[in-house]
MOPAC internal coordinates of N, CA, C and O (Angstrom, degrees):
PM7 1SCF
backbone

  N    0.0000 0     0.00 0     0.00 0    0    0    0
  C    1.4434 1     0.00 0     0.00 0    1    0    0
  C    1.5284 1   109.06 1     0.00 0    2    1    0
  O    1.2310 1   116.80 1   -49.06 1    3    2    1
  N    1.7688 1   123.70 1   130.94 1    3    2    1
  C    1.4459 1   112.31 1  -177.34 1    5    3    2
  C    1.7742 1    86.59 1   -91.22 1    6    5    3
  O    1.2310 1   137.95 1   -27.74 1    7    6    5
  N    1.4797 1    82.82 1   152.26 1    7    6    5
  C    1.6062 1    99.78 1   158.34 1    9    7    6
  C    1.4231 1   116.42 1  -104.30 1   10    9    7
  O    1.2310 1   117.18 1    -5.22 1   11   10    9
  N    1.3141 1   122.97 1   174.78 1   11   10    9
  C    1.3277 1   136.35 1  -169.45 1   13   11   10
  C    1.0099 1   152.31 1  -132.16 1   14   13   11
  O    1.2310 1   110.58 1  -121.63 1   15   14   13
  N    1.3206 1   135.32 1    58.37 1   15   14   13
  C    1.9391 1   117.23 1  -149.53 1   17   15   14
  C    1.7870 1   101.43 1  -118.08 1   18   17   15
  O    1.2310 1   133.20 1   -33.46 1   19   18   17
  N    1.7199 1    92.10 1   146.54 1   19   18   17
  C    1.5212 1   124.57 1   167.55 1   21   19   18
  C    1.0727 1   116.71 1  -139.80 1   22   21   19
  O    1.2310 1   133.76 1   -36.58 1   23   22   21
  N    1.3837 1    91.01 1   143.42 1   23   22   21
  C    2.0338 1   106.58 1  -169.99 1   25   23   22
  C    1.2399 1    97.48 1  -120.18 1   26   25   23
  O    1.2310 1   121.10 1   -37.54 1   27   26   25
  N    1.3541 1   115.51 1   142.46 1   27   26   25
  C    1.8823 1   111.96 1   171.92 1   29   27   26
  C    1.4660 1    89.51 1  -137.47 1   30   29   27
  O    1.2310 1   118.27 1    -9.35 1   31   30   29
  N    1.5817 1   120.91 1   170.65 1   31   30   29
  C    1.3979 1   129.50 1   152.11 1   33   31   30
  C    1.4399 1   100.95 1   -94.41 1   34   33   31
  O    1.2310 1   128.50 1   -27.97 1   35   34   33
  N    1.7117 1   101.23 1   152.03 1   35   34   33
  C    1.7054 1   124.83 1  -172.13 1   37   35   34
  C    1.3420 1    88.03 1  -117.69 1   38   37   35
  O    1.2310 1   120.87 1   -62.91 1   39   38   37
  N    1.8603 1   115.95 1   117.09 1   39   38   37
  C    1.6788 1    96.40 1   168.48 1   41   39   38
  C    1.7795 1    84.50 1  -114.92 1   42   41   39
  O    1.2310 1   125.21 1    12.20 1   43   42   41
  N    1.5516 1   107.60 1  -167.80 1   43   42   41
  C    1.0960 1   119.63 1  -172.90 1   45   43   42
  C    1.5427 1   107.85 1  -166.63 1   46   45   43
  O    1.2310 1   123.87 1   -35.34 1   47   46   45
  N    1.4101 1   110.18 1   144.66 1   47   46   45
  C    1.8227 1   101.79 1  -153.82 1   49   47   46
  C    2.0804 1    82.80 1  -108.57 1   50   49   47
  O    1.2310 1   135.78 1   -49.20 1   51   50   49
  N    1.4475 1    87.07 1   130.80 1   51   50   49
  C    1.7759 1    97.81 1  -172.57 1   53   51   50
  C    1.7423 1    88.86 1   -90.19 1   54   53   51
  O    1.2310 1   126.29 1   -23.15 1   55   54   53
  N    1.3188 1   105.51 1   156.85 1   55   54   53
  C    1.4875 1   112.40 1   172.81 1   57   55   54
  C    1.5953 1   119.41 1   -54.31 1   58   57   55
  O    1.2310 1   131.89 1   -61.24 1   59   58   57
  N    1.6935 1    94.64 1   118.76 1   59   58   57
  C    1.8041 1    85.59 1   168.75 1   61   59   58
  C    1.3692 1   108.08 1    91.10 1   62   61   59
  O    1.2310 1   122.00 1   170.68 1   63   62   61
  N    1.8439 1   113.78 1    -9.32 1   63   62   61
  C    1.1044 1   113.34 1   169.84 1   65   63   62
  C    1.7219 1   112.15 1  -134.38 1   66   65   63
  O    1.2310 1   129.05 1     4.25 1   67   66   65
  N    1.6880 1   100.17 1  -175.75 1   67   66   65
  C    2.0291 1   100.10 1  -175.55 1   69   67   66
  C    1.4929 1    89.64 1   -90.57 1   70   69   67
  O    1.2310 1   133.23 1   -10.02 1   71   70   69
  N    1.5007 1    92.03 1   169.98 1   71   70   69
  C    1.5789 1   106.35 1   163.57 1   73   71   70
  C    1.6636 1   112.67 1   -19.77 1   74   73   71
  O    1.2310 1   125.15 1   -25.56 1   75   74   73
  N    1.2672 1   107.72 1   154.44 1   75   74   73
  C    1.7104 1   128.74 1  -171.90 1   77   75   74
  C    1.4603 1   108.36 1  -148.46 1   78   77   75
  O    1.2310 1   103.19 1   -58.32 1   79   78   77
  N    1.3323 1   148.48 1   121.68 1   79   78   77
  C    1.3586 1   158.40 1   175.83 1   81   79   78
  C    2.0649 1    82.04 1   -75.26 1   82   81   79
  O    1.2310 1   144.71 1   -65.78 1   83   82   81
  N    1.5141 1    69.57 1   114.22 1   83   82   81
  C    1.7106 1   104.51 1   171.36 1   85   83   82
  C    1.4010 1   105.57 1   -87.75 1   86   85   83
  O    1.2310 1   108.22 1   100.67 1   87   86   85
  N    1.4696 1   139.62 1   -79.33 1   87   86   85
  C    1.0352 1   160.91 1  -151.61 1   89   87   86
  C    1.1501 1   130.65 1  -173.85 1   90   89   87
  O    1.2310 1   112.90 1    24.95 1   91   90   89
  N    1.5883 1   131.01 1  -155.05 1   91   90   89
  C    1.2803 1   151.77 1  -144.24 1   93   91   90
  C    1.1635 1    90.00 1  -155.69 1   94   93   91
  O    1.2310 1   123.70 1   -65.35 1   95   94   93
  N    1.6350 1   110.52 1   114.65 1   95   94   93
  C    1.7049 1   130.09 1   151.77 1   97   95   94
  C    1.4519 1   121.34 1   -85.87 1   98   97   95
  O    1.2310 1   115.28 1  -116.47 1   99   98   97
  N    1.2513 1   126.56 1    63.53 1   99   98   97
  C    1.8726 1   101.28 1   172.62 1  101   99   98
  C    1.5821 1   125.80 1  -100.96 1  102  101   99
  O    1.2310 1   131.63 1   -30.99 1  103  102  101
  N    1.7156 1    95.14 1   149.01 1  103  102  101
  C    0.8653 1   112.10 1  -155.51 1  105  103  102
  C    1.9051 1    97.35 1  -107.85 1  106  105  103
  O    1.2310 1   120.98 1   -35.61 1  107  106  105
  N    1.7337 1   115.72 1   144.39 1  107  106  105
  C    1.6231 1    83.64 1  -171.41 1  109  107  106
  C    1.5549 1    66.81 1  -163.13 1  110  109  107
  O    1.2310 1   134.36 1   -47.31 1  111  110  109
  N    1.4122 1    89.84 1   132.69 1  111  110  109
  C    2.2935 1    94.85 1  -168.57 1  113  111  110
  C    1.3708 1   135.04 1    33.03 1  114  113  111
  O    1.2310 1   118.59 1    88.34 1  115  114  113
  N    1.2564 1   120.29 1   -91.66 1  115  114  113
  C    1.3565 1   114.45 1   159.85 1  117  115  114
  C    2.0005 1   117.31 1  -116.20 1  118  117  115
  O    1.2310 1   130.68 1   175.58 1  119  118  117
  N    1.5009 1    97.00 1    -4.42 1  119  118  117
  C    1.5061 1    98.88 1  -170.91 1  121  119  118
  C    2.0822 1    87.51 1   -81.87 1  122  121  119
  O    1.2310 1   133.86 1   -22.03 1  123  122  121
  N    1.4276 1    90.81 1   157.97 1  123  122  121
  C    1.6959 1   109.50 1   164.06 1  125  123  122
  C    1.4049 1   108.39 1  -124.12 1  126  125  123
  O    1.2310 1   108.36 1   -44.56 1  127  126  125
  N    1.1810 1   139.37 1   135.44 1  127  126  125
  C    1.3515 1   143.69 1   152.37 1  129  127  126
  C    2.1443 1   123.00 1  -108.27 1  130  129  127
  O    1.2310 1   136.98 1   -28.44 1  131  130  129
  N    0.7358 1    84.72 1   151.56 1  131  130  129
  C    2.2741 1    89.54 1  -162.13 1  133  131  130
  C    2.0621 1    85.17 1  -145.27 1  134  133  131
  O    1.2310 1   130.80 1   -66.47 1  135  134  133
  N    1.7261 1    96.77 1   113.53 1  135  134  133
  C    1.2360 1   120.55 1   171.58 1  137  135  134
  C    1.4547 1   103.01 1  -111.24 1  138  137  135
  O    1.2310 1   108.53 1   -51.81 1  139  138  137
  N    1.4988 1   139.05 1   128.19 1  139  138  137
  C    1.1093 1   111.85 1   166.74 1  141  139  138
  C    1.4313 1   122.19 1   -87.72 1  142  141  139
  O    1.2310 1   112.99 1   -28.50 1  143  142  141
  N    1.5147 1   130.85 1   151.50 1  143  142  141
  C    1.6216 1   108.52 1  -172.77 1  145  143  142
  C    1.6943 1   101.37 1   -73.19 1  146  145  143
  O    1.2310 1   137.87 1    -4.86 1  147  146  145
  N    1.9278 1    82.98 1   175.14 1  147  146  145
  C    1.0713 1   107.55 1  -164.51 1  149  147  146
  C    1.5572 1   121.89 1   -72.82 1  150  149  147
  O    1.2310 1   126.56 1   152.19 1  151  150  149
  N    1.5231 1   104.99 1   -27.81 1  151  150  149
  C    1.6565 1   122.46 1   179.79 1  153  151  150
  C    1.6834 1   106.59 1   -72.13 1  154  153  151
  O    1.2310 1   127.12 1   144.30 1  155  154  153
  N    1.4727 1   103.91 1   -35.70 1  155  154  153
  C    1.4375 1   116.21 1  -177.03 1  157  155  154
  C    1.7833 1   109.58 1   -65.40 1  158  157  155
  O    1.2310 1   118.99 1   147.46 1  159  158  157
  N    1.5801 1   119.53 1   -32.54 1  159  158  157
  C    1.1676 1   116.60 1  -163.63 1  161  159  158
  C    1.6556 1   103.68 1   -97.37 1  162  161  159
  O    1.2310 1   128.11 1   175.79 1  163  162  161
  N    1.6965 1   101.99 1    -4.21 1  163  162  161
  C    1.2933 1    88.37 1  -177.91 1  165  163  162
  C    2.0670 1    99.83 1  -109.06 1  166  165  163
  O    1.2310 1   121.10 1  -149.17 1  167  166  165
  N    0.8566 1   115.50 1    30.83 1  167  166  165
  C    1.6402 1   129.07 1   179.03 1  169  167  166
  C    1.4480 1    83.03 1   -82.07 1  170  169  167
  O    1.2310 1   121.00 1   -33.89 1  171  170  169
  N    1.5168 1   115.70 1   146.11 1  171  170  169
  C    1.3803 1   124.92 1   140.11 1  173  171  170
  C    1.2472 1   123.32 1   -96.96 1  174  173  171
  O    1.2310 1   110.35 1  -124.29 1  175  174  173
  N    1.2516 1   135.74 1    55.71 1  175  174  173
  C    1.0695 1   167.09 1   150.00 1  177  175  174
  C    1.2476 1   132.69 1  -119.90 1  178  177  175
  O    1.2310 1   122.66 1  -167.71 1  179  178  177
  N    1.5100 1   112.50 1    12.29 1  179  178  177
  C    1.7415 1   105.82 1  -145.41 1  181  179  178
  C    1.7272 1    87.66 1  -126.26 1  182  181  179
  O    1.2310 1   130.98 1   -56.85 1  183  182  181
  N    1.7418 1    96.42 1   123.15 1  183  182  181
  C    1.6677 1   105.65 1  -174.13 1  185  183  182
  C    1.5272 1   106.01 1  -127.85 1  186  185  183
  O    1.2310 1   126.90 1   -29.98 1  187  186  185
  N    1.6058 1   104.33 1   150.02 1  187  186  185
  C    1.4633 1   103.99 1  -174.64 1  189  187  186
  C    1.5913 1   149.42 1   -49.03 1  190  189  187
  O    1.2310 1   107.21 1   -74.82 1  191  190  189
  N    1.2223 1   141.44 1   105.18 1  191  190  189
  C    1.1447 1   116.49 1  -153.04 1  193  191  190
  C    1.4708 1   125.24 1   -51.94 1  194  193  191
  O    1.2310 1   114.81 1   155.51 1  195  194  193
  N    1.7113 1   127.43 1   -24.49 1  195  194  193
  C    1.2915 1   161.71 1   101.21 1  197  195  194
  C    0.7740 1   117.81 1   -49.92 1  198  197  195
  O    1.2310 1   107.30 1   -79.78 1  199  198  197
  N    1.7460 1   141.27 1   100.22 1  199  198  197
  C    1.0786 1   133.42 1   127.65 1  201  199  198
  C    1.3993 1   144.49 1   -16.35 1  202  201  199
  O    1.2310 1   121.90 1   142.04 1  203  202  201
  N    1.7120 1   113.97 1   -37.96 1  203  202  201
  C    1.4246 1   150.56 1  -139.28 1  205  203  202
  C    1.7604 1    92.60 1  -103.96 1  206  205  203
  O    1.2310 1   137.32 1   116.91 1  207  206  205
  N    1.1828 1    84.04 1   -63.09 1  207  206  205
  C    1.5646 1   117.71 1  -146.12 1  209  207  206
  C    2.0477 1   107.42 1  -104.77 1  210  209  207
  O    1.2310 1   128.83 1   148.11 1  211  210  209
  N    1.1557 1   100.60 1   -31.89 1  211  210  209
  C    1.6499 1    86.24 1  -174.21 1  213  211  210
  C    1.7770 1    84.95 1  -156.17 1  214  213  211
  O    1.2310 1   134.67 1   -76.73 1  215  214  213
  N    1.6016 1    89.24 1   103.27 1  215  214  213
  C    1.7192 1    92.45 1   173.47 1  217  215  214
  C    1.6094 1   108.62 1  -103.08 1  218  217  215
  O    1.2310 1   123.89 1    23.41 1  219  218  217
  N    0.6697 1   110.15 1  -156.59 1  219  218  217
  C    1.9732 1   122.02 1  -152.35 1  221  219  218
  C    1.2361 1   120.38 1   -78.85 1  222  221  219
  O    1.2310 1   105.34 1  -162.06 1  223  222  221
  N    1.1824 1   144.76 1    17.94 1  223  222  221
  C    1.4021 1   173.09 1   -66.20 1  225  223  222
  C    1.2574 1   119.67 1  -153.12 1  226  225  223
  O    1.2310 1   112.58 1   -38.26 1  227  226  225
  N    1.3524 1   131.61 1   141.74 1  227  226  225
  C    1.5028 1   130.72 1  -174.12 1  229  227  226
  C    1.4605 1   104.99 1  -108.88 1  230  229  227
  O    1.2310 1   117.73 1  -164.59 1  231  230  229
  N    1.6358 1   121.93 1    15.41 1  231  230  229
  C    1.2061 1   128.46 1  -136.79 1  233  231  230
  C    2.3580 1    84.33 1  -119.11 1  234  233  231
  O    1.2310 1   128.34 1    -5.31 1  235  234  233
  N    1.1099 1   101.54 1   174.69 1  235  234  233
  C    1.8086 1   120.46 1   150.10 1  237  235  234
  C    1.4219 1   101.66 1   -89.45 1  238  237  235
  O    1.2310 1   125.65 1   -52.97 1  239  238  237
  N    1.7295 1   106.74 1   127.03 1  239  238  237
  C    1.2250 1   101.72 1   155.67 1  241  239  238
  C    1.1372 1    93.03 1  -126.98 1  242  241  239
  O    1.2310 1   125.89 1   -32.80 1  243  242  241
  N    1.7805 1   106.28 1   147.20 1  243  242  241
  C    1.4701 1   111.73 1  -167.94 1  245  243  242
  C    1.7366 1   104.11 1  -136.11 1  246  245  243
  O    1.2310 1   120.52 1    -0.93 1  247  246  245
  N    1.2724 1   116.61 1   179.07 1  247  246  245
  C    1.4363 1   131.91 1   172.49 1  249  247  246
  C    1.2846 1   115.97 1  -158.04 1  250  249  247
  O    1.2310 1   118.70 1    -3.63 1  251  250  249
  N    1.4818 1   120.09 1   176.37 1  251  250  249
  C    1.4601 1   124.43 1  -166.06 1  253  251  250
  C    1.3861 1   104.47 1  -131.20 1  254  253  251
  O    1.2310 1   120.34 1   -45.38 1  255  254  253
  N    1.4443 1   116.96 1   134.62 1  255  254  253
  C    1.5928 1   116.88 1   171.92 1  257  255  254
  C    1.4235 1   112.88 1   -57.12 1  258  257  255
  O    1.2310 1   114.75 1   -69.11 1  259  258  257
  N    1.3436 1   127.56 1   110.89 1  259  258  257
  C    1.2516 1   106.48 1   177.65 1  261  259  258
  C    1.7309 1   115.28 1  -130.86 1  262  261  259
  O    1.2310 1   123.96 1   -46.30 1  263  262  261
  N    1.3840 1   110.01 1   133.70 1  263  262  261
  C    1.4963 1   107.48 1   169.42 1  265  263  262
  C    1.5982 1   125.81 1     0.36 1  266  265  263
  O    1.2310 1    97.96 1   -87.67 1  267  266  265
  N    1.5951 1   156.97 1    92.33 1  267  266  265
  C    1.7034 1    92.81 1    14.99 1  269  267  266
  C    1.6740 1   102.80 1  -108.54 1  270  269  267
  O    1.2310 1   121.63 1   -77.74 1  271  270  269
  N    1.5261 1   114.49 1   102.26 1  271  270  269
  C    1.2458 1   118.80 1  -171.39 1  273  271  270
  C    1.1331 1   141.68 1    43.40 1  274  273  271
  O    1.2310 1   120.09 1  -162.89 1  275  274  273
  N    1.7277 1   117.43 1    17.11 1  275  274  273
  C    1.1446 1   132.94 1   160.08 1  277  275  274
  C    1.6178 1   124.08 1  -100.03 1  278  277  275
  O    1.2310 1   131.73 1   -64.69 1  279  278  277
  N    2.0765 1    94.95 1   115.31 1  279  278  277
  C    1.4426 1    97.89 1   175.14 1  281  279  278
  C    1.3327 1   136.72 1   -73.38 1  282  281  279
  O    1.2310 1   130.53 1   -41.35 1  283  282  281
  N    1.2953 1    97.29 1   138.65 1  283  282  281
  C    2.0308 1   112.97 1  -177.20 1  285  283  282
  C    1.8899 1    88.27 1   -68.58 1  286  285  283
  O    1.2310 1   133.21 1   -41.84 1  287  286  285
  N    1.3253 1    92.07 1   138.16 1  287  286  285
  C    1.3888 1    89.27 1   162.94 1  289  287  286
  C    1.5839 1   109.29 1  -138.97 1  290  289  287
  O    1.2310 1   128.24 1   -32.59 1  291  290  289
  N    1.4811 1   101.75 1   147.41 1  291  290  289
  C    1.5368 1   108.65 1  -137.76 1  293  291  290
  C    2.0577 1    82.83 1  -114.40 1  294  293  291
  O    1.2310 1   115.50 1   -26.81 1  295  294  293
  N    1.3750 1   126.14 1   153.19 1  295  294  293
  C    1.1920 1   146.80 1  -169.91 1  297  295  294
  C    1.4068 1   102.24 1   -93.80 1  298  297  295
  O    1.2310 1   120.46 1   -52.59 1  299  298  297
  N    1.2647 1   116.73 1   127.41 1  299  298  297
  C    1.2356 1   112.39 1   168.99 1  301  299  298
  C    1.6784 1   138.08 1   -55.45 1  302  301  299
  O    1.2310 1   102.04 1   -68.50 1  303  302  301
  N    0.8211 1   150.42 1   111.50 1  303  302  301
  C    1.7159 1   142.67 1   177.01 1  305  303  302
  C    1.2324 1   130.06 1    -9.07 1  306  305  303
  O    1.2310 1   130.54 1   -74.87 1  307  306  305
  N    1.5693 1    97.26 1   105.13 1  307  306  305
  C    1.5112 1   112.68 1  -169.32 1  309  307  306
  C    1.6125 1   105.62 1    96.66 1  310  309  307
  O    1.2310 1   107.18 1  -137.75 1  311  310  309
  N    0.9086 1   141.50 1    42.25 1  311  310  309
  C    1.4178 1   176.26 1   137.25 1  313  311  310
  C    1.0868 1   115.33 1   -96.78 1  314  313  311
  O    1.2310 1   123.94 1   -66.79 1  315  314  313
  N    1.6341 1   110.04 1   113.21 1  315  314  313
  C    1.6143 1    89.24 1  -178.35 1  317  315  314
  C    1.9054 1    94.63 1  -114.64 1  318  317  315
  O    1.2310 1   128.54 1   -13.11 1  319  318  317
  N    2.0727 1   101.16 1   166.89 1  319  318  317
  C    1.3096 1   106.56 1   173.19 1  321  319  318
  C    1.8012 1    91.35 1    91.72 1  322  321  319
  O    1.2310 1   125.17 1   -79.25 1  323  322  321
  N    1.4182 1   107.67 1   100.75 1  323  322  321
  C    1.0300 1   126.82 1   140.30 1  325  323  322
  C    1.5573 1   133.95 1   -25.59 1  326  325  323
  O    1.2310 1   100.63 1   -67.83 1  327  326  325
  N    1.2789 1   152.76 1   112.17 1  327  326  325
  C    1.5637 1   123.02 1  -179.45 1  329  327  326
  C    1.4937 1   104.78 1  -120.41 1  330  329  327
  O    1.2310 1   120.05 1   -26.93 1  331  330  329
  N    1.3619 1   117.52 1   153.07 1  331  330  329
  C    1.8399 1   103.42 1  -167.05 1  333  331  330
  C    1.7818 1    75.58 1  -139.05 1  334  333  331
  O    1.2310 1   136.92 1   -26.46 1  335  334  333
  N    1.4128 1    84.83 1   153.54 1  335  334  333
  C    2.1568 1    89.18 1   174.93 1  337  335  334
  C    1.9343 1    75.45 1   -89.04 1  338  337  335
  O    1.2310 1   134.87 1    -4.04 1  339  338  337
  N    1.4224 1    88.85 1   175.96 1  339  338  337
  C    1.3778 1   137.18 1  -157.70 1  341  339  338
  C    1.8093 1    89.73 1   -74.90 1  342  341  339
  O    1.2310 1   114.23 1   -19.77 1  343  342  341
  N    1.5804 1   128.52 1   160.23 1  343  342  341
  C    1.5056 1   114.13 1  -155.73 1  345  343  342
  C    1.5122 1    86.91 1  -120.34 1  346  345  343
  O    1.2310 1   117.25 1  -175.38 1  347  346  345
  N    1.6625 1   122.84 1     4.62 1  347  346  345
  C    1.3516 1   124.74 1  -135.04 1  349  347  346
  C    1.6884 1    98.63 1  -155.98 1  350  349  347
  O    1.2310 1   129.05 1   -37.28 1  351  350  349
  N    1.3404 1   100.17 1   142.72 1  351  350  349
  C    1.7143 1    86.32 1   174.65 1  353  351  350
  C    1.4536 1   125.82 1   -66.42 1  354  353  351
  O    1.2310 1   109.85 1     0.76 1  355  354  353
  N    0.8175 1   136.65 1  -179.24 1  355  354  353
  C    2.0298 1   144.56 1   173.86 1  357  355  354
  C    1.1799 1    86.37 1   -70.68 1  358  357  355
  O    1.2310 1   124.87 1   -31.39 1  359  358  357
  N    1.7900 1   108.26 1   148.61 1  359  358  357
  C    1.0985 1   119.18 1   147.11 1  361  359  358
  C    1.5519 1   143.70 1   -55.85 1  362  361  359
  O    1.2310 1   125.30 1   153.89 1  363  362  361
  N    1.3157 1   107.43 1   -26.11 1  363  362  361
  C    1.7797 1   119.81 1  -165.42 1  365  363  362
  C    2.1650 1    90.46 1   -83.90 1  366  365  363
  O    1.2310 1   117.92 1   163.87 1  367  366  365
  N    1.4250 1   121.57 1   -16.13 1  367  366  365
  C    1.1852 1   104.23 1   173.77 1  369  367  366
  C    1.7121 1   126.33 1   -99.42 1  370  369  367
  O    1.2310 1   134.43 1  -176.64 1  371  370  369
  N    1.5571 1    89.71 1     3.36 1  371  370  369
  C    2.1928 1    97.53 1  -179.55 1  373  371  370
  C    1.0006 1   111.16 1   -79.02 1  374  373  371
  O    1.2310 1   111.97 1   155.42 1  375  374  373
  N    1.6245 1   132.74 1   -24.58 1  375  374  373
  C    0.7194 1   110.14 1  -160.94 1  377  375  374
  C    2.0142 1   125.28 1  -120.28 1  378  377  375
  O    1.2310 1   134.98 1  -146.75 1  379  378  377
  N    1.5431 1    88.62 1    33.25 1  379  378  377
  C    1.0804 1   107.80 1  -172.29 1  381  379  378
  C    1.3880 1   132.00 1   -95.33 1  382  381  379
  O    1.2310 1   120.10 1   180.00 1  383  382  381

């Protein structure tokens, strides 16, 4: 079996300002992991790209490719409650 890894930068444009280097996307078979950097977490300006789902963290937050290609994304430690996207499309697009 080959394995696989890709790294990209995640920026994100803060209010009132241009693009900002968010973090580190890697990608490694089917798992994903999203670190945000370190300069970014120490901005006082610097807000989650997810609120929900990926808060402000010095931590890996990661997820898994899963059937049909939508990643579970898993809470960092000491976070509680699992969150998984949806396994199925939205409703407001079936029925169109």
């Amino acid at each position: 079996m080959t394995s696989t890894s890709e790294r990209t930068v995640v920026f994100i444009r803060l209010p009132g300002m241009d693009y900002v280097p968010a973090g580190l996307l890697r990608h490694e078979d089917r798992a994903y992991f999203f670190r945000y950097g370190r300069r970014y977490l120490e901005r006082p300006d610097a807000i989650p790209l997810d609120p929900a789902r990926m808060p402000l963290t010095d931590m890996d937050l990661s997820g898994v490719l899963e059937w049909p290609d939508m990643p579970t994304i898993r809470q960092p430690t000491g976070v509680q409650n699992e969150i998984k996207r949806p396994e199925s499309p939205d409703v407001c697009g079936s029925h169109l």
